[in-house]
N, C-alpha and C positions, 0 to 999 in steps of 0.2 A: 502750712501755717500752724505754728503751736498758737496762738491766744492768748501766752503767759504774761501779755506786759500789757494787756489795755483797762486795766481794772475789771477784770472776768475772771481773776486768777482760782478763787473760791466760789467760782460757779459753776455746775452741774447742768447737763440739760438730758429731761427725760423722756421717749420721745414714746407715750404708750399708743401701740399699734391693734387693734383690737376690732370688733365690730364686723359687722359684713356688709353695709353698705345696702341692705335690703332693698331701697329705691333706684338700685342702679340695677338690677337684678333684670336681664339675663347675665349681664357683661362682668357684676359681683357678684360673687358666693362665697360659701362657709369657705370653701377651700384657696380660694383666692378672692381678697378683699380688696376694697376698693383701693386700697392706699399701696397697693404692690401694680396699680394700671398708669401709664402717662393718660391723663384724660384729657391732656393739651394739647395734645402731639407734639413735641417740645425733645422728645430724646428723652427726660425723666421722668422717671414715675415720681406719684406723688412722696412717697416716703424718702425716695433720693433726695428733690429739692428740698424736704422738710431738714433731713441730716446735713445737705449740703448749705443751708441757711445756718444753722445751728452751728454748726463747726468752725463758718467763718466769724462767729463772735468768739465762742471758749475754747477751739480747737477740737481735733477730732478724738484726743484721749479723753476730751471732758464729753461727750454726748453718748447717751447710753437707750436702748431701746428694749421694752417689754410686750412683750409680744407672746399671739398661741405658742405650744410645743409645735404644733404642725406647719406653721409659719415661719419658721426658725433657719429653714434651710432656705427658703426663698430671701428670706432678708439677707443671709450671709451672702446668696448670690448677687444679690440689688446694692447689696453694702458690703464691698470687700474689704474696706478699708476700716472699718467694725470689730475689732477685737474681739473674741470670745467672753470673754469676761465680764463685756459691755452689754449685751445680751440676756436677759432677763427671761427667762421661758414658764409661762404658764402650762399647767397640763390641763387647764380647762377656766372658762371665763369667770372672773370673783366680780367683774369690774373696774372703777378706774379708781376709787380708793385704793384696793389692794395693789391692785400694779403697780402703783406710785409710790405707794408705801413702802415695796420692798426693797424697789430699788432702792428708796430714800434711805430705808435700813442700812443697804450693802455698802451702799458710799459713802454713811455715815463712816460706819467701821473700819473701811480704807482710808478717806481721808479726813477723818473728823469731824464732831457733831457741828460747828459751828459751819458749815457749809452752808453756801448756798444752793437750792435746787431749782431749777423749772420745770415744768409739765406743760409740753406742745404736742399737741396734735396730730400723727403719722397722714393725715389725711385732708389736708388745708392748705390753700391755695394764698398765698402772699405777694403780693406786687408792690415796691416803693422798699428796696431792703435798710438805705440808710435811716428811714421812720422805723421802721422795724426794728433796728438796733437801737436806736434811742430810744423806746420806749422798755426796750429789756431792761437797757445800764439804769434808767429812771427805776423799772420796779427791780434789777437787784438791790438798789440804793437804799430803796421804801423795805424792800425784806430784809436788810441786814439791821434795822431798828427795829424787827422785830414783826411786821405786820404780815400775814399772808396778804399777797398782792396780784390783783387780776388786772389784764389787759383790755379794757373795753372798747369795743369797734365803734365806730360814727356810726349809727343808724341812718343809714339813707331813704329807710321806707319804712315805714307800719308793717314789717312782718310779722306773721304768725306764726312763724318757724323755729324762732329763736327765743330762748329767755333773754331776761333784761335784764341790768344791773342800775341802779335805782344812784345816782350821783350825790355826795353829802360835801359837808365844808373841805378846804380847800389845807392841806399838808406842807404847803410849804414853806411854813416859817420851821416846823419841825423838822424838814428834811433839804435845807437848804440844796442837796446835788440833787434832788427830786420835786422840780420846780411845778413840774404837772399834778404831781400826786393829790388824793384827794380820799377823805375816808368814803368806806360803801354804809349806803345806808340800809340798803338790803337788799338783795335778788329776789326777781319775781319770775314765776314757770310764764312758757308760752302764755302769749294773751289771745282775745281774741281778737276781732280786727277794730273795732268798734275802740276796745282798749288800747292794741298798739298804738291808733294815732290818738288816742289822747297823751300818754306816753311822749311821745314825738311831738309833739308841741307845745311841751313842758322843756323843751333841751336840756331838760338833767337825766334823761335813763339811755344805757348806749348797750348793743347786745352785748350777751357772754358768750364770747369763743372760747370759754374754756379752758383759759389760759393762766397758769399761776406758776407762779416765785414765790418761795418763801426760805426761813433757816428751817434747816433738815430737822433742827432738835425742838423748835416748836411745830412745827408738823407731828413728828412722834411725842411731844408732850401731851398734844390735843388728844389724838388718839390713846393713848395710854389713860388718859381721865375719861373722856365720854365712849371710847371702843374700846373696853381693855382686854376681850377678848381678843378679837383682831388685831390687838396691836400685839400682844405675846404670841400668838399663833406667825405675826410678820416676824417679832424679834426672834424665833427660835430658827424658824428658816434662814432667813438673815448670816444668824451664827451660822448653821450648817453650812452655809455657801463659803464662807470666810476659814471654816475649816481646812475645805475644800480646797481654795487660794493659798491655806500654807501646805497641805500636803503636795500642792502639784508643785511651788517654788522649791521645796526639801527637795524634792527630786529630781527639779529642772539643776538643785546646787550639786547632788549626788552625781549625776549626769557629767558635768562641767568637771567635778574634782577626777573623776575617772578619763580622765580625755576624752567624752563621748561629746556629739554635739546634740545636743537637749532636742534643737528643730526636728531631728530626725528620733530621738528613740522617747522623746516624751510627750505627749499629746493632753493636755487641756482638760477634753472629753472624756478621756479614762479615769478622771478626778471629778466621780459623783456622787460617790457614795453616801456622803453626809447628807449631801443637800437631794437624794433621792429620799431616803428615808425620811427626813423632815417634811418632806413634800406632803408623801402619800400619808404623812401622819398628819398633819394640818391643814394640809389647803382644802382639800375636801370643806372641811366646816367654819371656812370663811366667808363671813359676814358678804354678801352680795348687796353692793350700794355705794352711788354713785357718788364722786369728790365735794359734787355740790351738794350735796343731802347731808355727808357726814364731816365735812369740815369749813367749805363757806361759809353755808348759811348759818350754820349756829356761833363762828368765829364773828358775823358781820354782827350781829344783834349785839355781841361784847364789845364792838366798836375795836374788832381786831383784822378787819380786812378795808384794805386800801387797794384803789383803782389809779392805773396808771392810763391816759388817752392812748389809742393805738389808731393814728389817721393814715392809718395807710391799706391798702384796697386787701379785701378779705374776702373769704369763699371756703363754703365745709362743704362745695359742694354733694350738697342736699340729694337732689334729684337731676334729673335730665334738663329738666329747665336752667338748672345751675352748668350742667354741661354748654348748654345753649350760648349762656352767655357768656362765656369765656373762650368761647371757638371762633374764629372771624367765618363772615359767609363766603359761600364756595360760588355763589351765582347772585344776578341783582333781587331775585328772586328772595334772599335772604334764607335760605336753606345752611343747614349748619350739617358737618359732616366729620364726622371721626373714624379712621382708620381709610380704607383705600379708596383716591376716589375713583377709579377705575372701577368700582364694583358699584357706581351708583350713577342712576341714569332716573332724571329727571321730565316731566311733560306737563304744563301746566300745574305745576305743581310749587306752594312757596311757606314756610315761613315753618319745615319741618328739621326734628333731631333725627338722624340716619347714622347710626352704629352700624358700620360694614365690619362683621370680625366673622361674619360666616365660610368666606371666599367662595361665593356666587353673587351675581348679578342682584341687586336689589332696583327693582325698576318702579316707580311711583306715579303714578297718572292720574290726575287731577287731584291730589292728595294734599290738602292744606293744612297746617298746626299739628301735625301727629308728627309720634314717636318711633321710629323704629329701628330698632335691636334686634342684628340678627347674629349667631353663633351658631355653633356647629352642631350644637345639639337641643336648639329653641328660639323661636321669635317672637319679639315682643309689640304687638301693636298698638297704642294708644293715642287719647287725646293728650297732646301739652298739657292742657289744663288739670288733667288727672293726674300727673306727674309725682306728686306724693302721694299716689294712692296707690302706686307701683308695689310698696310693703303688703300692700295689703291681696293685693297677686301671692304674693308667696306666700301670704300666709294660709290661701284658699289652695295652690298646690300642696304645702306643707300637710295640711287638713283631707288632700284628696290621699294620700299616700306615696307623690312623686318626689320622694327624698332623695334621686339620684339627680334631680335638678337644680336642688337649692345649694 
């Protein structure tokens, strides 16, 4: 499916993959992050259906993905169908401003500033796809007049896990194809719980998934006035890489004029020179800070961010508890179970997470509401109820000296 005729045709989708999922840890680590796992058992990992959602709105030449350097080979494995060029490789984490940034930069300069871009999540769980489309085509509508535009979920509960996005008057006489729209009147960090459900019984604040649409060139206008460090240190990279795209096309044309066939004697990868050097010269001393720090929230206070409703079932799969509920029960017992259940054997035992990826026997007896994760080289046992406190595990091996674990 190319995408080029549904009104998507100047949309971009950017898919930054980052993070290590420290609450899922034994099962995420630095070196394989959560968003490279099926946590559904479904057939795809998380970053599949994220690219395979994504694609069937713009098509798969329009979605593009930023990611570690070390992460680079596993996504080309996970996404063959990924172009190089679509591939954004960090050599080390800035954040999720910078990664959005750059790419926003690259495909400004391929296919011009007035582009639309979005920034989705490598690691998020989506259910209800035709909501999910209408709430994009509504916020590219609301970005193409100009607004940076977030998608905000129905709050179902008083979480404490999620910021908020705070609901203002209502967009759509201004954007008549954008009937939902509505301006943000501000984002607030996690609350607490006492706050969340005040929150939630005001029905104007709906979480932040962290999800934005906007035009590329107000995105780099913002940045270039309030980051203008970081925004030169993106635009010079940027250039480098674009360099880069015309020296390997000169040579895919040199190739072609000689009768050679370019698939075979000209490779992609051997065209890095520009944007290595750019790299090791810049990225180093980029600004580390996150999209809601350095362009939301200060865009929402100028009344330049607009929220689009997104009513269709969401999950950042947090923790094990998020795992929980997304997995149907393997017994009436209400036990949830991912990967084999042949490695797991139950006895009076109910309402536990059981991560088999060790391949040995996990046997549980009398064992109510815990967690356990076992792998090849750690097991994890916990209460449910501590399930966000999983972070906080690694951060005490991190601190003991077992860096071959994390």
């Amino acid at each position: 499916m190319n995408g080029m005729s549904n009104g998507f045709d100047d949309f971009y989708a950017i898919i930054p993959a980052g993070g290590t999922g420290t609450r899922l840890w034994p099962l995420s680590r630095e070196s394989k992050p959560k968003f490279l796992f099926d946590l559904l058992g479904q057939g795809r990992t998380l970053i599949q259906t994220t690219f395979d959602r994504l694609a069937a709105i713009c098509g798969i030449d329009h979605v593009c993905v930023s990611t570690g350097e070390r992460h680079v080979a596993a996504v080309r494995e996970q996404l063959p169908e990924l172009s190089a060029e679509h591939i954004f490789a960090e050599p080390s984490p800035r954040d999720s401003t910078a990664a959005i940034a750059l790419a926003t930069a690259v495909l400004m300069r391929r296919h011009g500033d007035d582009i639309i871009v979005g920034s989705f999540a490598a690691d998020h769980v989506i259910r209800g796809k035709l909501a999910f489309i209408e709430a994009v085509r509504q916020a590219v509508q609301t970005a193409r007049v100009g607004y940076v535009t977030t998608i905000g979920i129905a709050a179902s509960r008083p979480s404490t896990a999620f910021g908020y996005i705070h609901e203002g008057g209502s967009l759509a006489a201004q954007i008549p194809d954008a009937p939902d729209a509505t301006l943000v009147e501000r984002f607030v960090e996690k609350p607490n719980a006492v706050t969340a459900q005040a929150y939630l019984s005001t029905g104007e604040y709906r979480w932040n998934a962290g999800m934005f649409v906007m035009r590329a060139s107000v995105l780099m206008d913002h940045l270039h006035k309030e980051k203008p460090r970081l925004a030169r240190a993106i635009d010079a990279i940027a250039d480098a890489i674009v360099d880069d795209d015309r020296a390997y096309e000169a040579a895919v044309e040199t190739a072609r004029a000689q009768g050679e066939n370019p698939r075979e004697s000209v490779h992609r990868e051997d065209f890095r020179a520009h944007r290595d050097a750019a790299m090791a010269k810049h990225w180093p001393s980029i600004e580390k800070i996150a999209f809601d720090y350095a362009v939301a929230e200060p865009l929402s206070v100028e009344g330049g961010v607009a929220m689009i409703p997104g009513d269709f079932g969401w999950d950042d799969i947090g923790d094990f508890n998020s795992v929980a509920a997304l997995l149907p029960s393997v017994d009436e017992r209400n036990n949830k179970v991912l990967g084999s259940l042949d490695d797991v054997s139950t006895l009076d035992s109910a309402g536990d997470v059981i991560v088999a990826g060790g391949g040995r026997t996990i046997a549980l007896l009398g064992v109510n509401d815990m967690v356990v994760v076992d792998t090849a080289d750690a097991l994890l046992v916990a209460p449910r109820a501590r399930s966000q406190e999983v972070k906080a595990m690694v951060k005490h091996l991190a601190e003991s000296g077992a860096d071959e674990l994390l």
